[in-house]
C-alpha positions in Angstrom: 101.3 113.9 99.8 103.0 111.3 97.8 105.4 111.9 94.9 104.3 111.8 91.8 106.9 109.0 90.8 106.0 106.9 93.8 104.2 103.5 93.0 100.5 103.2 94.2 98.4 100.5 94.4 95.4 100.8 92.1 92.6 99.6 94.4 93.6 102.1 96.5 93.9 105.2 94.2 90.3 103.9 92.8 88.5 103.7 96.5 85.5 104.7 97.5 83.2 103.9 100.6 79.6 104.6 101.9 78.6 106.1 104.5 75.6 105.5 104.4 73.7 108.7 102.6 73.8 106.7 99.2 76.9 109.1 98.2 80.6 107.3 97.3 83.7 108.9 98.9 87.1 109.4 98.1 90.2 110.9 96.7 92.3 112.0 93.6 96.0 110.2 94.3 98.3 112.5 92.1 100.3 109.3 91.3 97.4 109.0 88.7 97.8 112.5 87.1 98.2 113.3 83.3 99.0 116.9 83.1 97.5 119.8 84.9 95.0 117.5 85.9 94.0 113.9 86.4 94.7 111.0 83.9 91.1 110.7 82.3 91.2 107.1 82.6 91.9 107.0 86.6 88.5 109.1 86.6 86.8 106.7 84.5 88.4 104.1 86.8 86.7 105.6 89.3 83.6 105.6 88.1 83.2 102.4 86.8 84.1 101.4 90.3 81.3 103.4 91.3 79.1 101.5 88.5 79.7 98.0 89.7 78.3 99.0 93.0 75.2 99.2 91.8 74.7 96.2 89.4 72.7 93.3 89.6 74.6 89.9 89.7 72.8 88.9 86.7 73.9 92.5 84.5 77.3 93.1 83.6 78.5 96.6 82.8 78.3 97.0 78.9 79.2 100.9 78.4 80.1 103.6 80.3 80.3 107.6 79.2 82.2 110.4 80.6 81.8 113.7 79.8 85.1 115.7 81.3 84.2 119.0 82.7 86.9 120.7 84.5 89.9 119.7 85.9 90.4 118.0 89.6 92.5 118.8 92.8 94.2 116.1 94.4 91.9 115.1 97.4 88.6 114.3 98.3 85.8 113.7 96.3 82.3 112.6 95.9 80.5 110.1 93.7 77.0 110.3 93.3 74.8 107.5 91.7 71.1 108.5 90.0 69.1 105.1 89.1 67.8 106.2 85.5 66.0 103.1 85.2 65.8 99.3 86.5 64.7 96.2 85.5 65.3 92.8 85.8 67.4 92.7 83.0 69.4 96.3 82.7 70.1 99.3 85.2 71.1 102.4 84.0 73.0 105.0 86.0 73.7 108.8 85.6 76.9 109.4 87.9 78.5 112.9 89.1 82.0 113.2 90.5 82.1 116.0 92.7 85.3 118.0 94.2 84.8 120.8 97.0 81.2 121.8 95.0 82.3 121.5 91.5 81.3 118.9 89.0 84.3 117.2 87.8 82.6 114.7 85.7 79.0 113.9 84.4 78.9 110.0 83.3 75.9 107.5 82.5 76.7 103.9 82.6 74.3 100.5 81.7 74.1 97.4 82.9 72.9 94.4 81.2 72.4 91.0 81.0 73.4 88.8 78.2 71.2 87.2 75.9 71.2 84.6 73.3 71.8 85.9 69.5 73.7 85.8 66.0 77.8 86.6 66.4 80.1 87.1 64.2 83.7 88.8 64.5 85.1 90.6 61.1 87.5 92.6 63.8 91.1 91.2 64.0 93.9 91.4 66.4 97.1 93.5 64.6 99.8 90.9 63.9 102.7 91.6 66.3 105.2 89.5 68.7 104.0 88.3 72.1 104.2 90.4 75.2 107.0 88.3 76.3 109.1 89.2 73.3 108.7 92.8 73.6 110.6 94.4 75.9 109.3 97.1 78.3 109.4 100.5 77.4 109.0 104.0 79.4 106.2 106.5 78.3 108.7 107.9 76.0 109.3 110.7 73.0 112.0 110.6 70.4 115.4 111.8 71.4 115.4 115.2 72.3 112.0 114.9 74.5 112.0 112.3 76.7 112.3 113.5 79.9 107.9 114.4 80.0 106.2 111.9 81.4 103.2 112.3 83.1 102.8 110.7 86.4 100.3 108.2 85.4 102.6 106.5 83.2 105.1 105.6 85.9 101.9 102.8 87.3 101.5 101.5 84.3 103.7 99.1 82.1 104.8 99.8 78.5 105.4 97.3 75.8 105.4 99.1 72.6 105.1 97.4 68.9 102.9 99.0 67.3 102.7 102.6 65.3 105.7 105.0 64.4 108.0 107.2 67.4 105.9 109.7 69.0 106.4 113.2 67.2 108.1 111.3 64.1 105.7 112.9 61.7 104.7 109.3 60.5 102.0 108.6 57.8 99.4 107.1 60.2 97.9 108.3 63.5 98.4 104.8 64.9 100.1 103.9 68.4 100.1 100.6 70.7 101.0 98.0 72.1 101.5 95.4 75.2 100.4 97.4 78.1 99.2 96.1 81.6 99.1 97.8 85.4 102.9 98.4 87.1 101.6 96.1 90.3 100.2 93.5 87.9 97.0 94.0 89.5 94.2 91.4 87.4 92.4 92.8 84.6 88.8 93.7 85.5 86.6 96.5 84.4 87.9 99.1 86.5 91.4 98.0 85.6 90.5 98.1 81.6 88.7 101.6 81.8 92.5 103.2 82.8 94.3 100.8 80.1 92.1 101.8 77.5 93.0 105.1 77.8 96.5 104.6 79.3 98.6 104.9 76.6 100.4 108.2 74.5 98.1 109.8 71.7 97.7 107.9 68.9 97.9 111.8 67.1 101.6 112.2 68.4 102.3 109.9 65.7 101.6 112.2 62.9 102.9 115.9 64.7 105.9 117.3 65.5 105.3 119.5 68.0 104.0 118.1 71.0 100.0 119.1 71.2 97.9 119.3 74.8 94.9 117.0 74.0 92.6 117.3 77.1 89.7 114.9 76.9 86.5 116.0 76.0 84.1 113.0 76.2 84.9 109.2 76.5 83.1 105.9 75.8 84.1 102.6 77.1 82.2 99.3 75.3 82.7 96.1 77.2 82.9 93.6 75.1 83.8 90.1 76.6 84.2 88.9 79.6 87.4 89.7 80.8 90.0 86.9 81.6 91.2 87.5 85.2 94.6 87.8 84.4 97.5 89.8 85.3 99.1 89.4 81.5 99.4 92.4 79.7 96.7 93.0 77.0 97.9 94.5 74.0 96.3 97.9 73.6 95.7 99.9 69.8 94.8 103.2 69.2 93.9 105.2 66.1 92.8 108.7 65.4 91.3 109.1 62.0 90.1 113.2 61.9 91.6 116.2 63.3 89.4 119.3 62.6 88.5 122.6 64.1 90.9 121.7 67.0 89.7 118.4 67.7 90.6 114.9 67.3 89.3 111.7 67.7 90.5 108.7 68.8 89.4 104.7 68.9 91.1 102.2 71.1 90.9 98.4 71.6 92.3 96.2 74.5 93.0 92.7 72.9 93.7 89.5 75.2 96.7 87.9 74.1 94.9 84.8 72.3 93.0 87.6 69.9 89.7 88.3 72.0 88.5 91.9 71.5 87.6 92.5 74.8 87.1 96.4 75.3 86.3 99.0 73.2 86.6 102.8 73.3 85.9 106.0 71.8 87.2 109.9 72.8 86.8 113.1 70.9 89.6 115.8 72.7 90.5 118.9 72.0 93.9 119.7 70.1 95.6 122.3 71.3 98.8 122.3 69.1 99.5 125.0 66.3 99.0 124.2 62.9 102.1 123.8 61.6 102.2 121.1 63.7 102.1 118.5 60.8 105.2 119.8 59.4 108.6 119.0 60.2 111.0 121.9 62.1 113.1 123.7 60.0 116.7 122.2 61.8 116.7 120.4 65.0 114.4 117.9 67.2 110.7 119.1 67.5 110.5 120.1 71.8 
């Protein structure tokens, strides 16, 4: 079993083959883990892999959905793909990921092809240095907690520009910035669905204390076409509600010449006390 520090090759930890009973096989590399159980991006990886198996040359994958229902071992699992509905223009696919009999995820992705129609773009890239100006970064805390990291973070590259210090208590629940895969692997959808949700909570931002936020459901909109690059994308998140032990949270991958290229929303539950929006008393929040 490989350390949880080790580097691993994305198209590897996202594999899956046929064997010919229409079901996807593979297995949960624990270089991709986010706590007591997988990163929920790496499974969304996964199944967007699984996704792209099954579309038409002439669809693209516009949205994906994962609903998270217990946590994962590392090892095998299954992927199975349920055509909802074809047609010549969109396919629609309910997909389970299964571990030794239990449903790890339930997800429904569509395919479709583009079509001619009005555009217009009110969204706009946050204002911040290039990628190349920003120096990379480790997952990190303020001082006092940075030795957590989850494994996940250690494939992934960190550029960070955007938002205030993890458990700072800032104003905002705002976090981001330059982020792109450790083996500059080229952006694709697969590649996107980790990224999008690859970086810290945006809620950290505004706590003190540090909260477990384990993923609920999440949403991935394509957007554009993405450039086949292995530049880092600069990534934004924002959570705007926390209520009755839930928070939300919106992301945004963003090519470096201001394309809005994937979109994403997650609801998660916040396990973190409620004093957690105030500062400690004396000393560094742990």
């Amino acid at each position: 079993m490989p350390e949880p520090h080790e580097p691993s090759r994305f198209d590897d930890a996202i594999a899956l083959a046929a064997n010919g009973d229409g079901v996807l096989r593979g297995s949960l590399d624990p270089r991709w883990w986010g706590g007591a159980g997988p990163h929920g991006g790496y499974l969304a990886a996964i199944i967007v892999r699984a996704s792209l198996t099954e579309a038409d040359r002439r669809q693209k994958l516009r949205s994906v959905t994962l609903h998270y229902l217990q946590a994962a071992q590392p090892g095998p699992i299954e992927v199975d793909r349920d055509p909802v509905r074809r047609t010549r223009t969109s396919t629609t696919l309910r997909l389970t990921m299964v571990q030794h009999g239990a449903v790890i995820v339930v997800a429904v992705a569509t395919m479709l092809a583009g079509r001619a129609g009005p555009e217009f773009d009110d969204v706009v890239m946050p204002d911040v240095p290039a990628a190349d100006l920003t120096p990379v970064d480790k997952f990190r805390f303020r001082r006092g907690v940075s030795d957590f990291a989850p494994a996940f973070s250690n494939q992934l590259e960190y550029r960070p520009c955007i938002g205030p210090e993890p458990l700072s208590g800032g104003e905002e629940a705002i976090a981001g910035g330059w982020l792109r895969l450790r083996d500059e692997r080229s952006l694709d959808e697969p590649a996107a669905a980790v990224l999008v949700d690859g970086w810290w909570p945006a809620v950290w931002s505004r706590l003190w204390q540090l909260p477990r936020i384990p993923t609920v459901d999440l949403t991935i909109h394509f957007r554009r076409p993405l450039p086949a690059t292995n530049s880092p994308v600069l990534a934004v998140f924002r959570s705007k509600a926390a209520a009755g032990g839930f928070v939300d949270e919106d992301g945004e991958l963003w090519s470096p010449d201001g394309q809005l290229l994937v979109q994403s929303r997650q609801l998660a539950v916040l396990v973190a006390p409620p004093d957690a929006l105030e500062p400690p008393a004396s000393g560094p929040a742990r």
